[in-house]
Structure formats: structure tokens, C-alpha cells
N, C-alpha and C positions, 0 to 999 in steps of 0.2 A: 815376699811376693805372694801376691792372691790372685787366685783366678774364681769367675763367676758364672755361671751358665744363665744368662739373661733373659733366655725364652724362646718362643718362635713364632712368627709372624703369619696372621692369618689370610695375608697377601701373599704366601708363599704358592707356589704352582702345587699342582695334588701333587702326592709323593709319584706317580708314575711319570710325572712330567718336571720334576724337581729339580733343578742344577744342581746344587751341593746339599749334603747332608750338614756340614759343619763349616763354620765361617770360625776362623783364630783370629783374634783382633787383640794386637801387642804391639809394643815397642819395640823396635830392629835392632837398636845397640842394646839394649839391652837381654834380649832373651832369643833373637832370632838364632843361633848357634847352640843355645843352650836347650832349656828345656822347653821352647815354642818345639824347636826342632825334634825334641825326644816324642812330645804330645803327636806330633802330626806324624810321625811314620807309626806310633803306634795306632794308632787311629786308622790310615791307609793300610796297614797291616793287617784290621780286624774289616776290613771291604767296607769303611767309611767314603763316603767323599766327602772330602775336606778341601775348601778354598783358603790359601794362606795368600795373602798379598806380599807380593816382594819389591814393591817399590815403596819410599818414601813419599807423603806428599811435596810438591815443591812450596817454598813459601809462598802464600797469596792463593794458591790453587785451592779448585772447589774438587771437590771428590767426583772424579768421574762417572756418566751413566753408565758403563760399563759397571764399576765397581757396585755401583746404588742397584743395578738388576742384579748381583750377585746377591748383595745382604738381602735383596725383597728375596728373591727366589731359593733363600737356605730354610734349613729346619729351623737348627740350632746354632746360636750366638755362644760364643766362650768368650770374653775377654778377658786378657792377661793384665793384671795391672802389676807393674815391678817399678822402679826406684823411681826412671823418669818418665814415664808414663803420663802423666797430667800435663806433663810440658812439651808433649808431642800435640798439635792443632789435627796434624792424620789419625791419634788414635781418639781424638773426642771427638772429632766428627765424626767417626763410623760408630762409635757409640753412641752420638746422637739417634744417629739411622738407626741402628737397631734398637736400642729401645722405645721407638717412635712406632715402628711396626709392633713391637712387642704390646705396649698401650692399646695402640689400634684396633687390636685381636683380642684383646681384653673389653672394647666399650668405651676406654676411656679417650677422652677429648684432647687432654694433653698433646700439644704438638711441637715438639722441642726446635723441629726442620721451622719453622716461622721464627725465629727469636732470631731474626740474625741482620737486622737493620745495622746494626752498628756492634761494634766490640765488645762494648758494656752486653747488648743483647744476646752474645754468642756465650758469652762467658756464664752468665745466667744460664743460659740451655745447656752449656756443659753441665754446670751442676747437677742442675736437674734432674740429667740422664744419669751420673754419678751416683746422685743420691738411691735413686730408681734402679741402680744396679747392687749396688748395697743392700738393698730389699732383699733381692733373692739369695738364697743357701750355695756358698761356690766351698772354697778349699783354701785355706792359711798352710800356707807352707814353712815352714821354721826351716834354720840353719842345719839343726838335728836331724832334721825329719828325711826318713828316705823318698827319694822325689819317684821311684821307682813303685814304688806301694801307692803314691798320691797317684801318678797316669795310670797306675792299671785300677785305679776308683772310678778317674774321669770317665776310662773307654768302657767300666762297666757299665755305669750311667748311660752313656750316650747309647748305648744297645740297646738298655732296656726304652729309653725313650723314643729311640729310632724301630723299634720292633725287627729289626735285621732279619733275625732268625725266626721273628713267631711266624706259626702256622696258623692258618684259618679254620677257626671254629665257627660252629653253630650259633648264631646269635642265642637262645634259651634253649639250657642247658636243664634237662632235667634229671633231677635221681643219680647227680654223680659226685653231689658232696662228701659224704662217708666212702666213695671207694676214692677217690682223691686224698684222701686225709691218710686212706689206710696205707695206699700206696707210697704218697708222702713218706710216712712213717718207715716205711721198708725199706726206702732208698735212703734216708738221713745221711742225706750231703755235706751234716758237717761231722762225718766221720771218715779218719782217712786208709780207711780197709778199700779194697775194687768188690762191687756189686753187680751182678745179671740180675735181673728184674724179669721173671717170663709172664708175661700177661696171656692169658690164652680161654678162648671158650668159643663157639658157632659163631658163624658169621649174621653177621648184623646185629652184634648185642651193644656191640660199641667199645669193643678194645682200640681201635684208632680214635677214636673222639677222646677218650681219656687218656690214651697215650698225647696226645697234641696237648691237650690241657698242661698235663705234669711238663711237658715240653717246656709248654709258654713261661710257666711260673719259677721254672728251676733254669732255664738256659744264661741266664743273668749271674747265675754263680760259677759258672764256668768259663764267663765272657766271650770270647770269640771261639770255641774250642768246641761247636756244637755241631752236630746233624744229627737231620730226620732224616731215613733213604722211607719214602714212602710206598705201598705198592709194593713188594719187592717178590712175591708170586707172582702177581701181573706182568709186573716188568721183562722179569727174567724170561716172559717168551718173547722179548720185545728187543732185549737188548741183552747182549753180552757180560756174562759177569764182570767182566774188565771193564765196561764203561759205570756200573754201580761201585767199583773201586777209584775207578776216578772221580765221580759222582762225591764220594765219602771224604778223599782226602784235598779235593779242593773245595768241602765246605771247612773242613778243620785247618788248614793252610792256605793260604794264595794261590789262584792257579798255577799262577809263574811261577812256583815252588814246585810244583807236581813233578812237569817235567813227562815225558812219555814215556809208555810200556805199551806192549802188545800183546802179551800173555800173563793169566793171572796168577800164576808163581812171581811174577816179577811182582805184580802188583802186591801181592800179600807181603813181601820183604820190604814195600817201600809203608802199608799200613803199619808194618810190625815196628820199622826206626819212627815213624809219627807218634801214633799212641804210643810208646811206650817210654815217652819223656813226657807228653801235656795228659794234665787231669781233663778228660772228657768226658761227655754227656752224647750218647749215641743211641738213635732209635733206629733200630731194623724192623719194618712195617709188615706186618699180613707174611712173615717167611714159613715156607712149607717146605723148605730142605734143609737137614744140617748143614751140605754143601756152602749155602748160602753164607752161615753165621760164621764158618771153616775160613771161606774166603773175605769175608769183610772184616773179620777181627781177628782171625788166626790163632796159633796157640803161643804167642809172647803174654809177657808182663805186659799188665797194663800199669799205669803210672798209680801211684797212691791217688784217693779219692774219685777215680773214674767207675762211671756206672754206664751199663748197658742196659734198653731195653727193649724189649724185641715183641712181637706181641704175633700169638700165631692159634690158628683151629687144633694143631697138633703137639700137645706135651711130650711125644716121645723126642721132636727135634731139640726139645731145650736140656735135655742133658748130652750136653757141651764137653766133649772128650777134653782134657789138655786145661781148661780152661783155670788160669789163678786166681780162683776169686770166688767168694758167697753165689750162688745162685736158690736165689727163690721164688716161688711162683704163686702167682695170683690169678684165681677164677674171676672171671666177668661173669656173673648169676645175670638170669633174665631180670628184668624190671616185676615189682611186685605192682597188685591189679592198684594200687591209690595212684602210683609215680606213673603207670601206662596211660589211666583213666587223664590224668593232667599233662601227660606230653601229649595226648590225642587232642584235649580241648585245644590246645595251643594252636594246632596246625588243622582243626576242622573249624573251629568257632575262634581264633582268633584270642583265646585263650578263659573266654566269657564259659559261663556256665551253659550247657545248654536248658531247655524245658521242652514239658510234652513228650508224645514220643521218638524222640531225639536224644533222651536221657537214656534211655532202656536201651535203645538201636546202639548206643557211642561203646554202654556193657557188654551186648553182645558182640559185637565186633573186635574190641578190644583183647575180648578174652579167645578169638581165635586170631588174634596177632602173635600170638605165642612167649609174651612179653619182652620182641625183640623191637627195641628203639627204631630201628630201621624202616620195618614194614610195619609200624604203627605213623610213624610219619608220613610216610608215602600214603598209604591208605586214607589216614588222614588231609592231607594235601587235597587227594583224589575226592573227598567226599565233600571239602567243605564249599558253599553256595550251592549244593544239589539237592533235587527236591526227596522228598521222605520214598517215592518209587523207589528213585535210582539208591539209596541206602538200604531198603530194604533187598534189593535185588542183589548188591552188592554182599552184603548177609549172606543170602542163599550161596552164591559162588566159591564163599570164604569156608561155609560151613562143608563142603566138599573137598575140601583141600586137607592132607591128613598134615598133623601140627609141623612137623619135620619138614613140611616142606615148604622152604620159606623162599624159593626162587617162585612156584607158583602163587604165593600170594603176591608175591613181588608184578606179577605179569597183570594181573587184575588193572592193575594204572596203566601199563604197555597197552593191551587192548583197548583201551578206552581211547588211545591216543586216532590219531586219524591217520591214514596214509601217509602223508609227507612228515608229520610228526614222529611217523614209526622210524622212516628212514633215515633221520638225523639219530635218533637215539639211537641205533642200529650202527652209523659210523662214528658216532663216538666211541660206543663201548669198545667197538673192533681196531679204530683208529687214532681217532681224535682225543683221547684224554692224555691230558697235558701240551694239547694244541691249543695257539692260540687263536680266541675265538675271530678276531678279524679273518687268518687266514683261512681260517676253517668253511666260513660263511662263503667264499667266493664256489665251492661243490657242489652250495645246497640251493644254487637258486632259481631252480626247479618246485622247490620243495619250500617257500614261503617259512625263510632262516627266521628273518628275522621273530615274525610271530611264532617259533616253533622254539626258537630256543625261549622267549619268553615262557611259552606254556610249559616245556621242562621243567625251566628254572619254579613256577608256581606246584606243580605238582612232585617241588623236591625230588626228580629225578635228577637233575647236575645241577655244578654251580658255576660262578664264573670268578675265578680267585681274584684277589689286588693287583696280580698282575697280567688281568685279562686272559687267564689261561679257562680252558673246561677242565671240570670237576666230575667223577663217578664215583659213587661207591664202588669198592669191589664187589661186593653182593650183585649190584647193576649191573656192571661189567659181567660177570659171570650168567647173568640172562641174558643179556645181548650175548654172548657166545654161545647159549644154551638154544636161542632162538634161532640163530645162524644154523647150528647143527643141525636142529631138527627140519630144514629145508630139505638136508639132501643126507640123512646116516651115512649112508657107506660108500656115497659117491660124491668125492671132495666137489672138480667140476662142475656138481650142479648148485651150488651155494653161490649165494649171491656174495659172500665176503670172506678171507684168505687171511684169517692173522697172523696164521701160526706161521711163519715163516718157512721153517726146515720141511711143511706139508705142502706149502705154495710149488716148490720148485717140482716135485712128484707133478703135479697139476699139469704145469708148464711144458715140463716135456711128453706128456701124450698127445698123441695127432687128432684127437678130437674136439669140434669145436667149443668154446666155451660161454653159450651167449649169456649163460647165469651171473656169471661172475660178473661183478662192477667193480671192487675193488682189493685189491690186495699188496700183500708185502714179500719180500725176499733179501736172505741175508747169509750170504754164505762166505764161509772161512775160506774159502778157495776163488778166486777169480769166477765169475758170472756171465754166462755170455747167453743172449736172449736174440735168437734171428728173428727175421722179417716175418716168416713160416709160424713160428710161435708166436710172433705178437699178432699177427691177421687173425689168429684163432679167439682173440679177445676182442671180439667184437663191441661189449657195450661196457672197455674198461674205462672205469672215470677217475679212480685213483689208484696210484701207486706209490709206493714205498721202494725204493732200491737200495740195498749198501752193497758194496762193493761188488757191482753186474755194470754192465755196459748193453750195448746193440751194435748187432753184426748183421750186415747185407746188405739188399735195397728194398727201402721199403716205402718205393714210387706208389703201391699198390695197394700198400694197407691204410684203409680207413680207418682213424682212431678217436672217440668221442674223450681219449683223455684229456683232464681238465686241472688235475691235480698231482703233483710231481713232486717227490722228496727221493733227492739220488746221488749218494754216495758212490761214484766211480772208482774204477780199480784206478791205479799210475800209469797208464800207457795210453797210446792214441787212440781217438773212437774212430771208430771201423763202421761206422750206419753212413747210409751215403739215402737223399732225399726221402729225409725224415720228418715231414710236415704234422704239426700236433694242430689246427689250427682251431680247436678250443681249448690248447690250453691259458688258465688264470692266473694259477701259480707254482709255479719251479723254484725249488728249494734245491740250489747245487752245494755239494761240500766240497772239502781241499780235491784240487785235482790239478793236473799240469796239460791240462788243454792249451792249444794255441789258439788265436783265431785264424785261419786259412781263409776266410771266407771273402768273394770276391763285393761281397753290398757295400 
């Protein structure tokens, strides 16, 4: 028995609109129970989608549109050829198909779907396809051979070709070949001791950018057994450590595996029976608590050849109490002035040399970027098409800025933004990263979204992932918080935005009105309850965040410009009686056992 991976079709829908990821194309008596069956549950096991047909064709029949929109709209073709295989007319016509699209995607003319005037012609385009799948590199499976080592080959392939797990990187990447190579070298995955990996230095040098790299490159030898928890400072005022433990263990498991906890003792006993039988590959992102690394990885064994890395501003949190295993640690050094000088041309001049002076202006500036990746890009971003003024004026702003402080240069591009541009960046960093950008947009359109997250996206302040989500640096993030504060120091109230959740509810309950506030969050371990009285006080709210709060009273009376709703109710009935939002866009409800009462 041979199986072949035939390719994938340039007719297929983008991957965010994709049907299947994998089409199995075999013969039924022969392998449907056997090792068809073993491929596909390991496959749906590693969060493939996999189309397997389970019907025969009937004699005379043409292959359904149905079937012909599965094989256009998959990644990747397998086909199984076993004993009788050729004598099945169902598996050579789907092999037609998909090598026809395979061709297609390729340039080539070849059209096997036309050969089919008569028998003799069908038989011809079998071959054809045959032959054309014999090209490609599949897997000879012998008698001998463990068919168990052959599927965990296939589902490694199919990862690495499907990207499952990569993270998004930087399209040009500068000055991070030699600390890749070194860190490669540190983790050498094919040694079967457990590894911590501490990556650590200031923020915006670029320890997430090279942690995603070593991500991308090494997550393939692990197979399905990976996570990045990104963020995991950020998060953690955002979210509950117990939802980053379920986060971890339904990327390394199935979700339907997980199963629920509600406190993170529980959770850390369900990480501890995971890891400590699968070899895994695990990134903890930007952590500033030991807490954090305590609770995500705990002090079990970890399985032979699993490595951790964790990447943070603070080396004291990476000596890891408990921990069985090597831990060693890697400085990120700032960029030296050749490797600044050339990430700067990339994103001011498009990567061109400049002349004139524009050469001198790119030195001086460069060299008070303080040779961190971050705020040479952005800066960059920010200067490139601007006339030699606004560079030089840009100069003077920079040359005020003492080196250390890299949220100020960071703001240099903030100011420059205009009004409605401020305020979208402003609810991202507070809100919206890791929102999707559709739903995000329906907030801002006041504020002219669409051209505003364009000019973001060009002056590399966010990005928009593969799967349509927004993107921040933490650096970012931490000026948008930085920029919120200095609104109002020492009076939450007068801030126009509430991230912090455990500070919102202080907020909430003083009797004073709050016309500053537009948007905010609340998240409390204990049942939530927000009267009419308190929310009239938020006069100009436009977003909210709720998990587990509700509304009590009547609130005939309160005007509410909110427009934006994400709310996690407690378990019991809502108690709000004429609660009119009538701008709101969108409402994001979680599990909840409402009825509807209502008489429309």
C-alpha cells in the first residue's frame, strides 16, 4: 500500500473560507476500517479537517457537485492506493479531480476532466492522473513497516504544509539570523533531556518576534503537541489565569478533551496529567510573574524531549522553583547601528538606499531609536514619504527623549495620528487586541475605521492576523495604557477608558457622574450586579465588557449611547425591566440560561 500527497488546488477558497483542509481519497474494502480509518482520526485529532467520503460511487454514476466542490475547496489531496484501487471507477475519478486542479495551480493545461467522450478516453485520463500522482514524494508502506510511525510522518507533513500552528511574523526580518541559529542550538530538539529556554531583555528588542520564528521552524517536530499563550502580562489583566490554562491545554489536546474546571489548582492537575506524557513545545509570551509559569506548567515532569520558552523583561521570574529540567537563558542585545541602519531603510524608503540629506537625517535618528527593532520601525513607518521638515523636526522631538524611554519615542507616531485615528488606537490597546477586526469596526464609525485602521496598519502600529483578528505590540499596548492614565492620575472616573477590570467596579460604584468614561470592562469572581442608578451615571458609554455582572432595576430612564456589548452573565434570571440600547451594533452573549418571556 502507497499513499501520495498530490497537492493543492489554486481553485481552492482562501484558507479563512476553506471547507476541508484534507480530502482521503481510497478504496472502501480495502482500507476504509484499517489504516484510511487510523489516518483520519489522527488527523481530526491534530484539529485537521478532513473530508473522507463514505459512499461508494454507484456503477454508471458521475461524481457528484457536491463531492467536485469538496475536492475544489480542500488544501490537500492524499490518495490511498491499496490492492484494488485502480479497479475502483470512484477512486480514479476523484483522482482525476484532483490532479486536474493540482495542474491547474501549477500553469499547466493538462485537462484530464475533458477525456471522457467514450471509455477508451476515460481510461487514458486515468492514467494520466496516475502517472501525475506518481510524480509526487508519498510513503511505501511494507508489511514490516510500523504503519503507526508512517501516520505520525503523514500528520507531521500535513501541519507543516497546513501552517496549523505558525504564528505571524514580520514579512522582513532583520538581524535575527545568528540569535536564531544560537537559540536553535540551545534547544536541540533532538536531544531527549526537558529544556526552559528564558529569552529576556526590554521591551521592544524583539523577544516575541524570535520566539514566533523558533515557533514556526521547530513546531513540526513536535506535531500537534504545540502552543504559543501570547501576551501573557497583557492578558492576565484581561483574563483569568484559568481561562490561559485552558487556552494551553486545548491547543496541546482537543477541546472535547479539556473538559471544565473553574479554579486554577484544578487546572494545574489537568496540565500536569497532559504534559507529562506528550513531548511538547510550549511558548509563554512577555510573563512578568512567576505565578504565571507556576500555573501553566507546574512542578510535574515534563515528558522526555519537551522544551519550554518563555520570553520576559524580568530574569528574576525564570528561576523556576521545582522545575525538572535545564533551564538557560538568552539575552536579546539591542540591534548593532549596520542591522538598525537597514531595518530603518526597509520601512522609511522601502528598503532602497537613501541620498542627500536623508542619509545623515536616517544616522541620526536611528542612533536615538536606542537600537530597539520596535521603535525603529514605527519611527520608520512614520517618516517614510515625509518631506526633509517634518524629519528633521522629528530629530529634534527624539533628541529630547532620554534613551530609556522607549514608550516616548513610541508616542511620536501617536501624536502625529489625527483625532479619530487616536481613538481607534486608544481602543485597541485598551480593548480590541485580539478582536475581530469586522466586529471591532461597527464602534468606530464615528471615527472613519475604515481609513484609520489602514493608516495604523501603514505606520506599523497593528496588524490584522490570517484570521482577521487586530494585532499590538505590547510596547503599543503599554502606551495606549500609558496615554489613558495620564488623562486623569488619581481619578479613575475621569478617564476616558477602564481596562483594568478589578479598578472599573471601584468606578462603578461612586455616585458621581461619569461623562469621561466611553468604555470599559468588569469581571468579578463573585456574581455582578449594575442598577439603573449606576449605569445612568455613564452617560457617554459606548463599550462594554461584562463577565459574569448582570442589570437590576428599571431603567425606562437611562439614556445609553452604548453600541458595543460583550457579556458574560451569571446563571440566574435578569432582573433589568425596559432596558432600551437603541444604538446598540453588537452584542456578544456567552452561555447563559435566559428564557425568552418576551411578548413581540
Amino acid at each position: 500500500m502507497a499513499t501520495s500527497e498530490v497537492g493543492s488546488s489554486s481553485d481552492a477558497a482562501p484558507t479563512s473560507q476553506r471547507e476541508y483542509d484534507v480530502l482521503l481519497n481510497f478504496r472502501g474494502k480495502d482500507t476504509r476500517y484499517g489504516f484510511t480509518d487510523f489516518l483520519y482520526e489522527y488527523l481530526v485529532d491534530a484539529g485537521v479537517h478532513v473530508f473522507r467520503d463514505e459512499e461508494e460511487l454507484p456503477f454508471g454514476e458521475v461524481i457528484s457537485e457536491k463531492l467536485q466542490q469538496a475536492i475544489k475547496n480542500t488544501m490537500i489531496y492524499i490518495p490511498i492506493f491499496s490492492q484494488t484501487y485502480a479497479s475502483s471507477k470512484w477512486c480514479l475519478r476523484e483522482l482525476v479531480l484532483m490532479v486536474d486542479y493540482v495542474s491547474k495551480s501549477k500553469g499547466e493545461k493538462t485537462d484530464f476532466r475533458k477525456h471522457r467522450e467514450n471509455f477508451g478516453d476515460e481510461v487514458e485520463a486515468w492514467k494520466g492522473a496516475l502517472r501525475k500522482a506518481d510524480e509526487r514524494k508519498g510513503w511505501v508502506i511494507k508489511k514490516d513497516q510500523s504503519q503507526a510511525t508512517i501516520l505520525r510522518l503523514i500528520v507531521e507533513k500535513v501541519l507543516v504544509e497546513l501552517k496549523v500552528k505558525q504564528k505571524l511574523v514580520t514579512e522582513h526580518l532583520v538581524g535575527l539570523d545568528d540569535r536564531i541559529k544560537d537559540l536553535t542550538k540551545l534547544l536541540d530538539v533532538n536531544q531527549d533531556d526537558v529544556r526552559l529556554i528564558g529569552i529576556y531583555g526590554m521591551g521592544g528588542v524583539g523577544k516575541t518576534t524570535v520566539a514566533k520564528v523558533i515557533f514556526n521552524q521547530l513546531s513540526s517536530h513536535f506535531g500537534k503537541y504545540c502552543s504559543f499563550l501570547e501576551g501573557i502580562r497583557e492578558r492576565s489583566t484581561k483574563e483569568s489565569i484559568v481561562q490561559l490554562q485552558r487556552k494551553l491545554l486545548c491547543d496541546i489536546v482537543s477541546s472535547g478533551s479539556v473538559g471544565k474546571f473553574e479554579d486554577s489548582e484544578e487546572g494545574m492537575r489537568r496540565i500536569g496529567e497532559t504534559l507529562g506524557n506528550k513531548k511538547i513545545l510550549v511558548v509563554l509570551d512577555d510573563v512578568n510573574k512567576k505565578e504565571h509559569i507556576k500555573k501553566l506548567i507546574g512542578n510535574n515532569s515534563l515528558y522526555s524531549g519537551s522544551r519550554i520558552i518563555i520570553t520576559t523583561r524580568n530574569t528574576t521570574i525564570l528561576q523556576v522553583e521545582g522545575f525538572k529540567g535545564e533551564i538557560l537563558l538568552y539575552e536579546m542585545l539591542k540591534m548593532d547601528d549596520d542591522l538598525a541602519l537597514q531595518l530603518f531603510y526597509q520601512h522609511a524608503f522601502g528598503g532602497e538606499f537613501p541620498s542627500g540629506n536623508y542619509r545623515w537625517l536616517s544616522s541620526e535618528i536611528v542612533s536615538h531609536a536606542g537600537g530597539l527593532p520596535l521603535a525603529i520601525t514605527v519611527i520608520g513607518s512614520l517618516l517614510k514619504e515625509k518631506d526633509e521638515e517634518f524629519w528633521k523636526e522629528t530629530l529634534v522631538r527624539l533628541t529630547k527623549v532620554p534613551e530609556k524611554e522607549i514608550l516616548e519615542k513610541l508616542r511620536i507616531s501617536y501624536d502625529d495620528l489625527d483625532e479619530h485615528q487616536q481613538q481607534i488606537f486608544l481602543d485597541i490597546a485598551c480593548f480590541f487586541f485580539n478582536e475581530n477586526k469586522i466586529d471591532a469596526i461597527y464602534i468606530w464609525t464615528k471615527f472613519y475605521p475604515r481609513r484609520g485602521i489602514k493608516v495604523l496598519i501603514e505606520r506599523c502600529l497593528i496588524k490584522i492576523l490570517d484570521n482577521d483578528k487586530l494585532w499590538m505590540h505590547d510596547q503599543l499596548i503599554d502606551l495606549g495604557w500609558q496615554i489613558v492614565h495620564e488623562e486623569s492620575p488619581s481619578d479613575l472616573g475621569k478617564r476616558s477608558r477602564l481596562p483594568i477590570a478589578k479598578e472599573t467596579l471601584e468606578v462603578i460604584r461612586t455616585e458621581e457622574r461619569k461623562d469621561k468614561v466611553q468604555a470599559l470592562q468588569i469581571d468579578g469572581r463573585d456574581a455582578i450586579e449594575i442598577t439603573n442608578e449606576e449605569f445612568e451615571r455613564l452617560q457617554n458609554l459606548r463599550f462594554l465588557k461584562l463577565h459574569n455582572g448582570t442589570f437590576v432595576g428599571d431603567f425606562a430612564t437611562c439614556c445609553s449611547k452604548l453600541s458595543w456589548i460583550s457579556w458574560q452573565p451569571p446563571f440566574r434570571e435578569f432582573e433589568a425591566d425596559n432596558m432600551y440600547l437603541d444604538h446598540l451594533v453588537v452584542f456578544k452573549l456567552g452561555k447563559n440560561d435566559f428564557t425568552d418571556n418576551s411578548k413581540a
